[in-house]
N, C-alpha and C positions, 0 to 999 in steps of 0.2 A: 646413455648420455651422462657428462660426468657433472658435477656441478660446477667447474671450470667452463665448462663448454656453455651453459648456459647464460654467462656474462656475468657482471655483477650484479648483488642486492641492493634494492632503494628500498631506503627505510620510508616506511611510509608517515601520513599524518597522522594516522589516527582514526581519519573519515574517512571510510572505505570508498563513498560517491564522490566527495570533494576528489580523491584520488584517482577515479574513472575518471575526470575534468566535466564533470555535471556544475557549469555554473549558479545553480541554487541546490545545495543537494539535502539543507532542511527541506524543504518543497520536494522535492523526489524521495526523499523516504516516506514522507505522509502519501505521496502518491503509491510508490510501492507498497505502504500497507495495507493503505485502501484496496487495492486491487487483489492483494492476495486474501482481505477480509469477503473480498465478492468472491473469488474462486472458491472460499470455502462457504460461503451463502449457497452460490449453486447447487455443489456437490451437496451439504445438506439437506438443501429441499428437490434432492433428486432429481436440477431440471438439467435438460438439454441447453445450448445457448438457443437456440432459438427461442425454447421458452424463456429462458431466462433475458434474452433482448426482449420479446412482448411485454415482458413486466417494468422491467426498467425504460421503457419508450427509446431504447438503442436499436440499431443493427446489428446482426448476427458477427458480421466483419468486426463491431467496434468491443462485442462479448469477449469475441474469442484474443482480440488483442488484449485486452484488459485482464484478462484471467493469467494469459501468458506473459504480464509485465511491460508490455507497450506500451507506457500511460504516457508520452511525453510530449501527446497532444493533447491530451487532454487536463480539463482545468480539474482542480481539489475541489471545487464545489460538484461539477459534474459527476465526480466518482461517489461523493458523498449521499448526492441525491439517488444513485443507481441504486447504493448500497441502501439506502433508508427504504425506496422500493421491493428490495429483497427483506425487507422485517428486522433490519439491524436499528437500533437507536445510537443517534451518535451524538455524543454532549462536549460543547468547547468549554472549558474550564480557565476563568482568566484571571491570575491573579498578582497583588505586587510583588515582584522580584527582591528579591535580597541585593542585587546586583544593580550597579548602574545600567546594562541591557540585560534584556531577559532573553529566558531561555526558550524554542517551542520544542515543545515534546509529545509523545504520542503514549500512548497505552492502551493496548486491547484489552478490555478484560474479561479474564476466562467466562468460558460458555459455563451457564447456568446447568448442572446436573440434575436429570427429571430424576426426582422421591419416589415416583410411584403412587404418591399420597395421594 
């Protein structure tokens, strides 16, 4: 296929979700990272979803949608709480903007590397 064939390019915004037509897609990236912060909770603590729904008080159904990016039923507090049940801590930091609106943002921050010590 040629690139002609393919039709023309739309420049995009910028926000790659606003761009999908995710009507809040601040809210859908916190949701997307939560979920992928649990997919990698799981895999860490080596569970199955099943196990990993017992611990979170989910069903297996709503694991395995979550870890595979399903979240758009569910609320940012619930990913939150899943994820705090898997031994993540998770701190809101809220502070005055420089700006007339502010901005939310997110940040992982890197996983603690064991010393040995």
């Amino acid at each position: 296929m040629t690139d002609a064939a393919a039709g023309p390019t739309k420049l995009g915004s910028g926000n790659y979700l606003k761009d999908r037509g995710y009507s809040d897609p601040a809210e859908m990236r916190v949701k997307f990272l939560l979920s992928n912060e649990i997919a990698v909770a799981v895999e860490d603590k080596g569970l199955s979803q099943k196990a990993a729904a017992e611990l979170t008080n989910l069903k297996q159904p709503d694991i395995s949608r979550i870890v595979n990016g399903n979240v758009g039923d569910y609320s940012v507090w619930r990913l939150m709480r899943a994820l705090s049940l898997l031994g993540r801590d998770i701190v809101i930091d809220i502070h005055q903007s420089n700006q007339e609106r502010g901005d939310i943002n997110t940040h992982i921050a890197p996983a603690k590397l064991a010393t040995g010590r």
